[in-house]
mmCIF file of the protein (N, C-alpha, C, O) and its ligand, coordinates in Angstrom:
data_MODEL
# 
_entry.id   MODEL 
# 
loop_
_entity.id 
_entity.type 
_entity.pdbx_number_of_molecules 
1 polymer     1 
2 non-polymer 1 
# 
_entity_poly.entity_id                      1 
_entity_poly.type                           'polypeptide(L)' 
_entity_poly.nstd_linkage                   no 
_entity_poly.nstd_monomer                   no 
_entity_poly.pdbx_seq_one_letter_code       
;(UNK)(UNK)(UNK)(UNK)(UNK)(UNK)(UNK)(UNK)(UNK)(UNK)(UNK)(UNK)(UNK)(UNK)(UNK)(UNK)
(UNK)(UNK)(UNK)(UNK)(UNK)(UNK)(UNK)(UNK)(UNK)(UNK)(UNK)(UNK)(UNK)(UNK)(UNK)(UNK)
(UNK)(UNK)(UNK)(UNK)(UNK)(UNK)(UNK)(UNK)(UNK)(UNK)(UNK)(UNK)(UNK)(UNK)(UNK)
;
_entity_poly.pdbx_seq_one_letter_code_can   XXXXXXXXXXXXXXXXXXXXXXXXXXXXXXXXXXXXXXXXXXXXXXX 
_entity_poly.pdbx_strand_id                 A 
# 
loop_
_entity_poly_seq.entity_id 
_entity_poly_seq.num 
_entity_poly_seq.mon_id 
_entity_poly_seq.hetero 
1 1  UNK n 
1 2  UNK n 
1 3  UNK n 
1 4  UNK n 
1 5  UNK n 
1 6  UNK n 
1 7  UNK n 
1 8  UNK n 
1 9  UNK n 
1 10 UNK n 
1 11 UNK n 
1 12 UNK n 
1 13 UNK n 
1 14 UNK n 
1 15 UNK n 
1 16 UNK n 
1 17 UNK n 
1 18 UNK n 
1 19 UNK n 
1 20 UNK n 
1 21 UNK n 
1 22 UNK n 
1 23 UNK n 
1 24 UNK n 
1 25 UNK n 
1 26 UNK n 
1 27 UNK n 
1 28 UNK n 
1 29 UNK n 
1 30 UNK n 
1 31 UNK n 
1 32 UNK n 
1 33 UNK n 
1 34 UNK n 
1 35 UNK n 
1 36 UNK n 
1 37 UNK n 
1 38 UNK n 
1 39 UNK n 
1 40 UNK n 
1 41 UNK n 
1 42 UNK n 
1 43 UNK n 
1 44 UNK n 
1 45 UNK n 
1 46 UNK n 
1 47 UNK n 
# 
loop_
_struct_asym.id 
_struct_asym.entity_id 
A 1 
B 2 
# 
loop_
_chem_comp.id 
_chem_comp.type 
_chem_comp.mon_nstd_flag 
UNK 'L-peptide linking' . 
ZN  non-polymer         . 
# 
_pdbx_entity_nonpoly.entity_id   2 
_pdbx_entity_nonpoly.name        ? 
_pdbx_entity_nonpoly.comp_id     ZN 
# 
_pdbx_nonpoly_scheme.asym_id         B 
_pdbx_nonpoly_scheme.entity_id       2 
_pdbx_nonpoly_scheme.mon_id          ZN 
_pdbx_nonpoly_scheme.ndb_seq_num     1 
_pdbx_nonpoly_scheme.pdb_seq_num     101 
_pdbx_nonpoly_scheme.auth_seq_num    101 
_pdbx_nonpoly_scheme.pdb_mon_id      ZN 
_pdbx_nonpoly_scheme.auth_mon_id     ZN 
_pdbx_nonpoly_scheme.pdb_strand_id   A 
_pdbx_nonpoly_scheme.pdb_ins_code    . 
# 
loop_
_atom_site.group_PDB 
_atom_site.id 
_atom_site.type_symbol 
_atom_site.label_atom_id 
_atom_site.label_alt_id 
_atom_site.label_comp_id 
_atom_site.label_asym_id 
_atom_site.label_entity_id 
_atom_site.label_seq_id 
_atom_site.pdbx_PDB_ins_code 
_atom_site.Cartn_x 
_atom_site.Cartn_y 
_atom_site.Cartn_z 
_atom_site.occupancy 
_atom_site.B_iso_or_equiv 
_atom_site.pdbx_formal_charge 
_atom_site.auth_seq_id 
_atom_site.auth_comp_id 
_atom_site.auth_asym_id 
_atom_site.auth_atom_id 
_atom_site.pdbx_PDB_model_num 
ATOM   1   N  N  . UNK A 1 1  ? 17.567  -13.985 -7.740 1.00 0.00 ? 1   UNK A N  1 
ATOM   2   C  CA . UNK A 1 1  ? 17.110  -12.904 -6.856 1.00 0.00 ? 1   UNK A CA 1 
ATOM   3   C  C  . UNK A 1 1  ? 16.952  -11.588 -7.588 1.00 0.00 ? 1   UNK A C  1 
ATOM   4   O  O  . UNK A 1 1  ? 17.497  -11.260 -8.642 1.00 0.00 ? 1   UNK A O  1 
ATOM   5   N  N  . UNK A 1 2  ? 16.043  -10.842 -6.785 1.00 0.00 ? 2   UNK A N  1 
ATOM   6   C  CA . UNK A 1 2  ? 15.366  -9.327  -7.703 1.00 0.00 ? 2   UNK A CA 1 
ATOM   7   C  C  . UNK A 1 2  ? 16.498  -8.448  -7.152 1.00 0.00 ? 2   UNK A C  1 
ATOM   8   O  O  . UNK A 1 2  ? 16.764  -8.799  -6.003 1.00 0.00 ? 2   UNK A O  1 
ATOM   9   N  N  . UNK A 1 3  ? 17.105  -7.629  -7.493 1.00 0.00 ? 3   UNK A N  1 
ATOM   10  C  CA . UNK A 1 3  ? 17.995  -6.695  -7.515 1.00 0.00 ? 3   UNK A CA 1 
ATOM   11  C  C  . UNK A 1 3  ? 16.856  -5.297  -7.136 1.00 0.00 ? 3   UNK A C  1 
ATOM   12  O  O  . UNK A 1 3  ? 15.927  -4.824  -7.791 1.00 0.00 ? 3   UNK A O  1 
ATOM   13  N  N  . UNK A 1 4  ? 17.465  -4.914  -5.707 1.00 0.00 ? 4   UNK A N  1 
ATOM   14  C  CA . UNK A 1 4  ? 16.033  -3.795  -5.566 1.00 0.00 ? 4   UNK A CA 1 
ATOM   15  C  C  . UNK A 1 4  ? 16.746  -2.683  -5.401 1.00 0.00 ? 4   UNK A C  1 
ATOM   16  O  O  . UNK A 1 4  ? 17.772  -2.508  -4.743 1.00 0.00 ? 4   UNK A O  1 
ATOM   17  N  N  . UNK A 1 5  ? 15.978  -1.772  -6.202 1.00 0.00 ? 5   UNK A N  1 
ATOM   18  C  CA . UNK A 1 5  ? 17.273  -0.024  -5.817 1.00 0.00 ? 5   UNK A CA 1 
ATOM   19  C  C  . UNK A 1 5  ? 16.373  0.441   -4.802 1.00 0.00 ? 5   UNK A C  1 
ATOM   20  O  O  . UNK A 1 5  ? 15.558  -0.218  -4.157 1.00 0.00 ? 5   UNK A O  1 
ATOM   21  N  N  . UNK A 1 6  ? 16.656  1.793   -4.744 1.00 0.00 ? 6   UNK A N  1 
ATOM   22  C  CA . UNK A 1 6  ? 16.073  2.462   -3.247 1.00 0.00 ? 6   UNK A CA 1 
ATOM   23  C  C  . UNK A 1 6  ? 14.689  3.032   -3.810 1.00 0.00 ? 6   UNK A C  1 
ATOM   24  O  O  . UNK A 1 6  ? 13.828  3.317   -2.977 1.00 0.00 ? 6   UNK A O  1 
ATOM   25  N  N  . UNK A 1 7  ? 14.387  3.238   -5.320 1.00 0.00 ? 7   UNK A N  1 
ATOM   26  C  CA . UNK A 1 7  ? 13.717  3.917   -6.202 1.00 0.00 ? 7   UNK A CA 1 
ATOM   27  C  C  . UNK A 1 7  ? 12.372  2.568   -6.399 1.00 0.00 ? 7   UNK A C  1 
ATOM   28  O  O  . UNK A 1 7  ? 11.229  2.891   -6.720 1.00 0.00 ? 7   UNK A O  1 
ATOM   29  N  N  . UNK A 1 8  ? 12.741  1.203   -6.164 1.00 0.00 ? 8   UNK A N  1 
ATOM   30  C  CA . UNK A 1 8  ? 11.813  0.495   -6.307 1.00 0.00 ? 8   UNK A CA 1 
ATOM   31  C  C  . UNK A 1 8  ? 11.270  -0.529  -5.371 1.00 0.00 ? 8   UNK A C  1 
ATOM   32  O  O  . UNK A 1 8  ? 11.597  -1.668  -5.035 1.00 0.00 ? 8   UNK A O  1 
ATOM   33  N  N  . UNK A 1 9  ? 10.017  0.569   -4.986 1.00 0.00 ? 9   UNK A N  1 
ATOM   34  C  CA . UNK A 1 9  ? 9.470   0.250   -3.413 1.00 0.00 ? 9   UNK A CA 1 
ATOM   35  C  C  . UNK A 1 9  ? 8.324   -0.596  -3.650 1.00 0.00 ? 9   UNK A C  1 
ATOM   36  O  O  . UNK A 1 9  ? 7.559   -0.349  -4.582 1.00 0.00 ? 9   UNK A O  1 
ATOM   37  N  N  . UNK A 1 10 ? 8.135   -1.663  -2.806 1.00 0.00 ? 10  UNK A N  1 
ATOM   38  C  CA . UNK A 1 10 ? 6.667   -2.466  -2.946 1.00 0.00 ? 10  UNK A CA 1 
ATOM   39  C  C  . UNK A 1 10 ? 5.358   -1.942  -3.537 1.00 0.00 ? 10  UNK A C  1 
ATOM   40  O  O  . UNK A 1 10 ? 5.004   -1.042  -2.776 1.00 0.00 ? 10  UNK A O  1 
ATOM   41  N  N  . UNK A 1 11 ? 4.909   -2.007  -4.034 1.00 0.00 ? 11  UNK A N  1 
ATOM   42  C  CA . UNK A 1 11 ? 3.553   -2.040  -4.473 1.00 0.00 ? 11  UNK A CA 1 
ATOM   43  C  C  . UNK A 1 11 ? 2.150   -3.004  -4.100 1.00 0.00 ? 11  UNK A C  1 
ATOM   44  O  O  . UNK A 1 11 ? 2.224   -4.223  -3.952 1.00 0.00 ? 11  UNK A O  1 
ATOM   45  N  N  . UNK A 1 12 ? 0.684   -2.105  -3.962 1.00 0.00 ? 12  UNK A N  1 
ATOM   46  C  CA . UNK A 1 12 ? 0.031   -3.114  -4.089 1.00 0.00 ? 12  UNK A CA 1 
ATOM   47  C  C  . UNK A 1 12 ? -1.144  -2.567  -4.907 1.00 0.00 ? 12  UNK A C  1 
ATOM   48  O  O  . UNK A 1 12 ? -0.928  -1.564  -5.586 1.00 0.00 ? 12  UNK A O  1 
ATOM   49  N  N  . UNK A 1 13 ? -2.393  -3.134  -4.915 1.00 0.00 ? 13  UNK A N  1 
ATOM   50  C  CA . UNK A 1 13 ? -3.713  -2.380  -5.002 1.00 0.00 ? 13  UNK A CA 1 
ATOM   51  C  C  . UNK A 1 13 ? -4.361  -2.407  -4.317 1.00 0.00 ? 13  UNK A C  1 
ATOM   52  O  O  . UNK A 1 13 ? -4.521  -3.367  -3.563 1.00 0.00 ? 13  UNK A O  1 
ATOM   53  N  N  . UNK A 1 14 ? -5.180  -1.070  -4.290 1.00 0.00 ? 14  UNK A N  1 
ATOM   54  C  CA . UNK A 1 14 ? -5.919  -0.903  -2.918 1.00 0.00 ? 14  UNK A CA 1 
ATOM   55  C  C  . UNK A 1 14 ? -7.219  -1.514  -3.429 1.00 0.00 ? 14  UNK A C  1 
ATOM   56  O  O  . UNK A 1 14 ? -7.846  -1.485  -4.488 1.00 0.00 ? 14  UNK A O  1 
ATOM   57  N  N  . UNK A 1 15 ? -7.434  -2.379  -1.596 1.00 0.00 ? 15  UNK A N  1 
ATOM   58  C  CA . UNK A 1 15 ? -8.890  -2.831  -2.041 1.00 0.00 ? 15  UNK A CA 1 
ATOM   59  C  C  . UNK A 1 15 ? -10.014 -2.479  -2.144 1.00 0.00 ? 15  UNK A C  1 
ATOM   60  O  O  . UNK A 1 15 ? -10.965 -3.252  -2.026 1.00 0.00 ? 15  UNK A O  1 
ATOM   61  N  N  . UNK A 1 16 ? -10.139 -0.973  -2.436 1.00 0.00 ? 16  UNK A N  1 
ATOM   62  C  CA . UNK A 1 16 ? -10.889 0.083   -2.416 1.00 0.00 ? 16  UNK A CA 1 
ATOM   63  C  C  . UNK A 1 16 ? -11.121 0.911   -3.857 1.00 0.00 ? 16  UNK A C  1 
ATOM   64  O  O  . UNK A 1 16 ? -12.230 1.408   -4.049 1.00 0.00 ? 16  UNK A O  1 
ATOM   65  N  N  . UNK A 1 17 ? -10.206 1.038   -4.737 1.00 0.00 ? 17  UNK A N  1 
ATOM   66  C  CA . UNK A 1 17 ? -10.500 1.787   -5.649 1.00 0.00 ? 17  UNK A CA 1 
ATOM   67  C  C  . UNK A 1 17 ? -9.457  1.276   -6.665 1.00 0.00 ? 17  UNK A C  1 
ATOM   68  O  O  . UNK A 1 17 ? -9.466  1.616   -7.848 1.00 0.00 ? 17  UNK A O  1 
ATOM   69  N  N  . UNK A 1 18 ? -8.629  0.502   -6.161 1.00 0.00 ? 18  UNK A N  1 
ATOM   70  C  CA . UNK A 1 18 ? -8.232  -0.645  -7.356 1.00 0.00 ? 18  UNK A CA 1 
ATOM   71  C  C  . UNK A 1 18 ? -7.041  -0.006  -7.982 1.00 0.00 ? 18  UNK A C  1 
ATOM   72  O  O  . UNK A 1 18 ? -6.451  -0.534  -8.925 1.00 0.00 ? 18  UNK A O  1 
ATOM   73  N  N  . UNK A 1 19 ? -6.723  1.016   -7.509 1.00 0.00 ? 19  UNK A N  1 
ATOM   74  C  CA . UNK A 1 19 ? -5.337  1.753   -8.050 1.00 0.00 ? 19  UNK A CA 1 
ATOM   75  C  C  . UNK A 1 19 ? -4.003  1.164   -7.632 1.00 0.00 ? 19  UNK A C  1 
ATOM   76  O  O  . UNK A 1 19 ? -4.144  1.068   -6.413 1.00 0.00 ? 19  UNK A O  1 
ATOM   77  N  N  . UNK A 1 20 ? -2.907  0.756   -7.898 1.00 0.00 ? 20  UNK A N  1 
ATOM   78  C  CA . UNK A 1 20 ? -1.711  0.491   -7.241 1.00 0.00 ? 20  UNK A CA 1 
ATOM   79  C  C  . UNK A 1 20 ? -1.045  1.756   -6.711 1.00 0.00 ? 20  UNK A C  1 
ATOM   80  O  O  . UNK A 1 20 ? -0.950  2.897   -7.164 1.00 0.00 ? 20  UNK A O  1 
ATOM   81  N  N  . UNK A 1 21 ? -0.641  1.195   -5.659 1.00 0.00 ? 21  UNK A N  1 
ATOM   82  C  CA . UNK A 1 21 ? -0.036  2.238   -4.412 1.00 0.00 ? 21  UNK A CA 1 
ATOM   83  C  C  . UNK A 1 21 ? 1.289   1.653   -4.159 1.00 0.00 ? 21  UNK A C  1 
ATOM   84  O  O  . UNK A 1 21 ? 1.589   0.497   -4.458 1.00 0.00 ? 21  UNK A O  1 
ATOM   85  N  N  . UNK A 1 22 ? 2.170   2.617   -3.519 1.00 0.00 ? 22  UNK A N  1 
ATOM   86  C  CA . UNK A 1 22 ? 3.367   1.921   -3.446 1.00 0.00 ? 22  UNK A CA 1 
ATOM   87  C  C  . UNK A 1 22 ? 3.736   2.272   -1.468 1.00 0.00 ? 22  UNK A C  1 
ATOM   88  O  O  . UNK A 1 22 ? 3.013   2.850   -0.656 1.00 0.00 ? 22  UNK A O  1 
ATOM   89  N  N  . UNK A 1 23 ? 4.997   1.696   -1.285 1.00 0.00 ? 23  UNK A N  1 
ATOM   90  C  CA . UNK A 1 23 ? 4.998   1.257   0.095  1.00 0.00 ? 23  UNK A CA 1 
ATOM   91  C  C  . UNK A 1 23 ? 5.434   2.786   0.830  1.00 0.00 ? 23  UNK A C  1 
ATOM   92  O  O  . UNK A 1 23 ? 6.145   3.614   0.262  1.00 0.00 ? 23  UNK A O  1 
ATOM   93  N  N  . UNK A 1 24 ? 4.845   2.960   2.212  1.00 0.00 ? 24  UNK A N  1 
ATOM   94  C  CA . UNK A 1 24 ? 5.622   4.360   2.545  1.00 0.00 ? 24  UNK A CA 1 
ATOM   95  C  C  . UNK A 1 24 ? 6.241   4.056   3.989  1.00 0.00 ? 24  UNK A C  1 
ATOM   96  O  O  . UNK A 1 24 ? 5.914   3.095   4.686  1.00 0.00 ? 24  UNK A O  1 
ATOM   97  N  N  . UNK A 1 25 ? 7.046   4.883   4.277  1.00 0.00 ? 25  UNK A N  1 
ATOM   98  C  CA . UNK A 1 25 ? 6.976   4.834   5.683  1.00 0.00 ? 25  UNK A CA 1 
ATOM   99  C  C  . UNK A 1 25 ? 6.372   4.845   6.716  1.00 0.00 ? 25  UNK A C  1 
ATOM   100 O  O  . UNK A 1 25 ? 7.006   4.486   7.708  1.00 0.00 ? 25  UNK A O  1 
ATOM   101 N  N  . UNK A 1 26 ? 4.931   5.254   6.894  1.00 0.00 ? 26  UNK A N  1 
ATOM   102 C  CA . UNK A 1 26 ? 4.575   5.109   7.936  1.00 0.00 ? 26  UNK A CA 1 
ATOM   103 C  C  . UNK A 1 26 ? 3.766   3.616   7.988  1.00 0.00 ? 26  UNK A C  1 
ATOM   104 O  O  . UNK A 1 26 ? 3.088   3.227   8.940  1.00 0.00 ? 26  UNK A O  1 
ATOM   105 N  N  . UNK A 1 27 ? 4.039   2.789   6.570  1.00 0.00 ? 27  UNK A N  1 
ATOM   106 C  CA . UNK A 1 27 ? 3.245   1.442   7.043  1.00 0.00 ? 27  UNK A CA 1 
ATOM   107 C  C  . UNK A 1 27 ? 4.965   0.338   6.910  1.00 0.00 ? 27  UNK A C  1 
ATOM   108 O  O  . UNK A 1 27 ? 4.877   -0.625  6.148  1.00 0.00 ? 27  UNK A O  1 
ATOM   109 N  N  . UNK A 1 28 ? 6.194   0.525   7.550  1.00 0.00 ? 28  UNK A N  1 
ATOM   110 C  CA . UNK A 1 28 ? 7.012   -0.004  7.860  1.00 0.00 ? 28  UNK A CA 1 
ATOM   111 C  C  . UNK A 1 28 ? 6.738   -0.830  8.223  1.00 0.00 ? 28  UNK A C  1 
ATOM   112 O  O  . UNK A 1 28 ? 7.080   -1.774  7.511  1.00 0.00 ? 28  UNK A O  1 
ATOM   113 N  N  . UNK A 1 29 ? 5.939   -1.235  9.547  1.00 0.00 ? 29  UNK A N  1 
ATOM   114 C  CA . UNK A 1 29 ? 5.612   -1.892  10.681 1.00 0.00 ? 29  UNK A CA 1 
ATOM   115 C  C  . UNK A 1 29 ? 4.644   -2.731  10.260 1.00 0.00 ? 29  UNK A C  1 
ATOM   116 O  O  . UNK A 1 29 ? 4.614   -3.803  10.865 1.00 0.00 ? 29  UNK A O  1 
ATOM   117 N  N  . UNK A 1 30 ? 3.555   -2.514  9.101  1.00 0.00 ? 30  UNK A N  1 
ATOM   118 C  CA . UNK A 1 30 ? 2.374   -3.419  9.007  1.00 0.00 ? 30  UNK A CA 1 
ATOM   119 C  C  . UNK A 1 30 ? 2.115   -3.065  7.836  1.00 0.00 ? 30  UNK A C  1 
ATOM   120 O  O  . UNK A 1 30 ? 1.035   -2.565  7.519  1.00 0.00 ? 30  UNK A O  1 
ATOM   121 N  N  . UNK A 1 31 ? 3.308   -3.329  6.841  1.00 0.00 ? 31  UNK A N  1 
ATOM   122 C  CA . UNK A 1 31 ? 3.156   -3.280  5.282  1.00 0.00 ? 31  UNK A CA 1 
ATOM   123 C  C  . UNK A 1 31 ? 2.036   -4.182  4.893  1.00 0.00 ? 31  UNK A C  1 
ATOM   124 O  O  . UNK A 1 31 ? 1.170   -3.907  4.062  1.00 0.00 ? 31  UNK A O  1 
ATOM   125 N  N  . UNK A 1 32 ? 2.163   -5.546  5.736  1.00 0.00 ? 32  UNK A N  1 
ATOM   126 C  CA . UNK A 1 32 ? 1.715   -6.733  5.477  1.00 0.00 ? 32  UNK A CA 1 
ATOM   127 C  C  . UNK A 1 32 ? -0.324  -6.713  5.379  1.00 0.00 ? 32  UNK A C  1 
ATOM   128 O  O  . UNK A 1 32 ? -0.975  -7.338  4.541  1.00 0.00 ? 32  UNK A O  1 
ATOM   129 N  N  . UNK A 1 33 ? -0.637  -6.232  5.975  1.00 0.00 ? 33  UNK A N  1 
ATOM   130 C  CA . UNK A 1 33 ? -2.152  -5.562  6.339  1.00 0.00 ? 33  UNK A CA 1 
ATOM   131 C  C  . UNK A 1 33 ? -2.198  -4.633  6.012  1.00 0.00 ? 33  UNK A C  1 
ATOM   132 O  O  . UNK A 1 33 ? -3.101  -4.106  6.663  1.00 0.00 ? 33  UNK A O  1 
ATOM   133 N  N  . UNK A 1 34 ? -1.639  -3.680  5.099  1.00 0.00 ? 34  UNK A N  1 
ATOM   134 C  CA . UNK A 1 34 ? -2.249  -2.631  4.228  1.00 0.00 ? 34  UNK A CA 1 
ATOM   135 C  C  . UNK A 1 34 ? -3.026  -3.434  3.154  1.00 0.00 ? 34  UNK A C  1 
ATOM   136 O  O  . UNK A 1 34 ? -2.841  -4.462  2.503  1.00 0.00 ? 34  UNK A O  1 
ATOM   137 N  N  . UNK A 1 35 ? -3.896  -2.571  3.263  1.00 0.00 ? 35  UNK A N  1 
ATOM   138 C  CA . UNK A 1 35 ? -4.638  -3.114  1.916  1.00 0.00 ? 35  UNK A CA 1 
ATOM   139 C  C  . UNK A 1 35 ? -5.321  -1.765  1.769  1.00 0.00 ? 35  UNK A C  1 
ATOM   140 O  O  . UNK A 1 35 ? -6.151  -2.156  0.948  1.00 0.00 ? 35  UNK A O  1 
ATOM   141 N  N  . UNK A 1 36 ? -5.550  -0.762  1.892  1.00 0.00 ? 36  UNK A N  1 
ATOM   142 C  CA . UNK A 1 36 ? -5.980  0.623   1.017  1.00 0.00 ? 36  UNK A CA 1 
ATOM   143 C  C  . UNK A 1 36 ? -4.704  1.791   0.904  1.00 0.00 ? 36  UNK A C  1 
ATOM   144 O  O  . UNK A 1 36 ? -3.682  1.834   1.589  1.00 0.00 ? 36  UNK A O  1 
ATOM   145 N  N  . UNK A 1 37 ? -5.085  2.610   -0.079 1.00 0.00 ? 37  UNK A N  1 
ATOM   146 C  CA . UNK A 1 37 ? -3.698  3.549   -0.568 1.00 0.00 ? 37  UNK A CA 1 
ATOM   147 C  C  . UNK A 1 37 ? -4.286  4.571   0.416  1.00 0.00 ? 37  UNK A C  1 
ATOM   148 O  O  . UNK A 1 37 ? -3.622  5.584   0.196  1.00 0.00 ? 37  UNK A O  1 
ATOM   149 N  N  . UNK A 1 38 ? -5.128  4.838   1.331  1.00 0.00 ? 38  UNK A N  1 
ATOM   150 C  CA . UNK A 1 38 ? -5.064  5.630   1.965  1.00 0.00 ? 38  UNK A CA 1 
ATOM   151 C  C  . UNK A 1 38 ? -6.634  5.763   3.352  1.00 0.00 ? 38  UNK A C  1 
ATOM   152 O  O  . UNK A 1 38 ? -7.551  4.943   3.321  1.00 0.00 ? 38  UNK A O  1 
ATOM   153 N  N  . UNK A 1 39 ? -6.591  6.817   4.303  1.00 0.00 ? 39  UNK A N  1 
ATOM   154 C  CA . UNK A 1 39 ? -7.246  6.801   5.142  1.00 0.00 ? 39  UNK A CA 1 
ATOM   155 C  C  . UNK A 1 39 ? -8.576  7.049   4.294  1.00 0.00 ? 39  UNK A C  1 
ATOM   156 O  O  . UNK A 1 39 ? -9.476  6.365   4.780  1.00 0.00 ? 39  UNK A O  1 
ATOM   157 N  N  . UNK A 1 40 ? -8.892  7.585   3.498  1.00 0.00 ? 40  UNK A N  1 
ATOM   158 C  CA . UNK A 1 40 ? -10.429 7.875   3.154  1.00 0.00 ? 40  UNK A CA 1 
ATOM   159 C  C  . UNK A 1 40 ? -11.156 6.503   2.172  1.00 0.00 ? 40  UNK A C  1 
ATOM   160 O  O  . UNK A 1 40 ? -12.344 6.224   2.014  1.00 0.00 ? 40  UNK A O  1 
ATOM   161 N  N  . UNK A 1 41 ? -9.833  5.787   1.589  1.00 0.00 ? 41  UNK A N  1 
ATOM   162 C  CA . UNK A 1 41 ? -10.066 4.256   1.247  1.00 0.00 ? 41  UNK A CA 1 
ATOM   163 C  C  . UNK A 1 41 ? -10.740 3.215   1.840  1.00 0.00 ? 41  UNK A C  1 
ATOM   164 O  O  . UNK A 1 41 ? -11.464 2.307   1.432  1.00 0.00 ? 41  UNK A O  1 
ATOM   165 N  N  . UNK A 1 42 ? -10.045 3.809   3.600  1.00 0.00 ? 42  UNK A N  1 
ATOM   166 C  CA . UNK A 1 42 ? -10.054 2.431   4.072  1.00 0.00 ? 42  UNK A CA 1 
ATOM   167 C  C  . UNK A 1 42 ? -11.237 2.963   4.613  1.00 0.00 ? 42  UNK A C  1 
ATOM   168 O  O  . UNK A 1 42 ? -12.110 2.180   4.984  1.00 0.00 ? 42  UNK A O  1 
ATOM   169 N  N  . UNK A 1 43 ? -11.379 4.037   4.702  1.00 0.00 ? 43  UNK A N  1 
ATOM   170 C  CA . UNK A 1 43 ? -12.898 4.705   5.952  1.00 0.00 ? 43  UNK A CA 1 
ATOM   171 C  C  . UNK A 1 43 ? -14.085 3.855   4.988  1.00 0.00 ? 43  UNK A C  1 
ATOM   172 O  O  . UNK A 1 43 ? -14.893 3.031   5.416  1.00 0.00 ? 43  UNK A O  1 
ATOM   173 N  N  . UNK A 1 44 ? -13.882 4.445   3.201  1.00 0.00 ? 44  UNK A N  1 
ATOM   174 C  CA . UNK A 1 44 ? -14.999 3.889   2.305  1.00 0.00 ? 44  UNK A CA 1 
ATOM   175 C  C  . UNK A 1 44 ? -15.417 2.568   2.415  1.00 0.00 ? 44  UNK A C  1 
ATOM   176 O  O  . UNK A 1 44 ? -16.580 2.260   2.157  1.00 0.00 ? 44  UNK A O  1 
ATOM   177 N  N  . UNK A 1 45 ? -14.678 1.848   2.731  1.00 0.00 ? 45  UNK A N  1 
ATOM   178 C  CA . UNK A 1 45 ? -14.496 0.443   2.868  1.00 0.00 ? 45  UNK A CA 1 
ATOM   179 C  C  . UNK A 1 45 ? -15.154 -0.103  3.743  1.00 0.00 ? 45  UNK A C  1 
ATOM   180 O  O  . UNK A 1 45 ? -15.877 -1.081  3.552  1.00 0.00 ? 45  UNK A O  1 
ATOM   181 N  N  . UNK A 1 46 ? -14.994 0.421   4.724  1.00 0.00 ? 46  UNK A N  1 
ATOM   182 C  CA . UNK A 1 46 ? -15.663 -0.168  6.349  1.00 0.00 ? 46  UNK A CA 1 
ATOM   183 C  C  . UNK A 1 46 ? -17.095 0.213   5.847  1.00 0.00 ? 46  UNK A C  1 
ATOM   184 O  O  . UNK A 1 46 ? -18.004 -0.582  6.084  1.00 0.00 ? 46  UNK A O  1 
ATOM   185 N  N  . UNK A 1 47 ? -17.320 1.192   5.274  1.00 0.00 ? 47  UNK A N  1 
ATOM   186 C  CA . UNK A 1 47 ? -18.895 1.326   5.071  1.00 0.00 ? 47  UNK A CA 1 
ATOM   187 C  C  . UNK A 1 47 ? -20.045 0.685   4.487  1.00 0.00 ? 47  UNK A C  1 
ATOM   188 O  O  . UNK A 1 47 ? -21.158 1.200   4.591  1.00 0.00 ? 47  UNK A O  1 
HETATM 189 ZN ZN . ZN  B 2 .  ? -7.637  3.465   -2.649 1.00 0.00 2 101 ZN  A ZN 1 
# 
């Protein structure tokens, strides 16, 4: 098992601009379906 401190939070890349992002609080609830590091990502995306 991974030994996790408080300092090492999930990560992913966004499917938008390909950068890794890490986990925040306000996606607690639906970490799982993030897939952009942010609102103007995901807006680009839909387009
Ligand atoms: Zn992004």
């Amino acid at each position: 098992m991974k030994m996790r401190r408080k300092s090492d939070l999930p990560t992913k890349i966004c499917a938008c601009c390909n950068r890794p992002f890490a986990w925040r609080r306000k996606w607690a609830r639906d970490w799982d379906s993030v897939r952009f590091c942010s609102e103007r990502c995901r807006r680009e995306a839909r387009t």
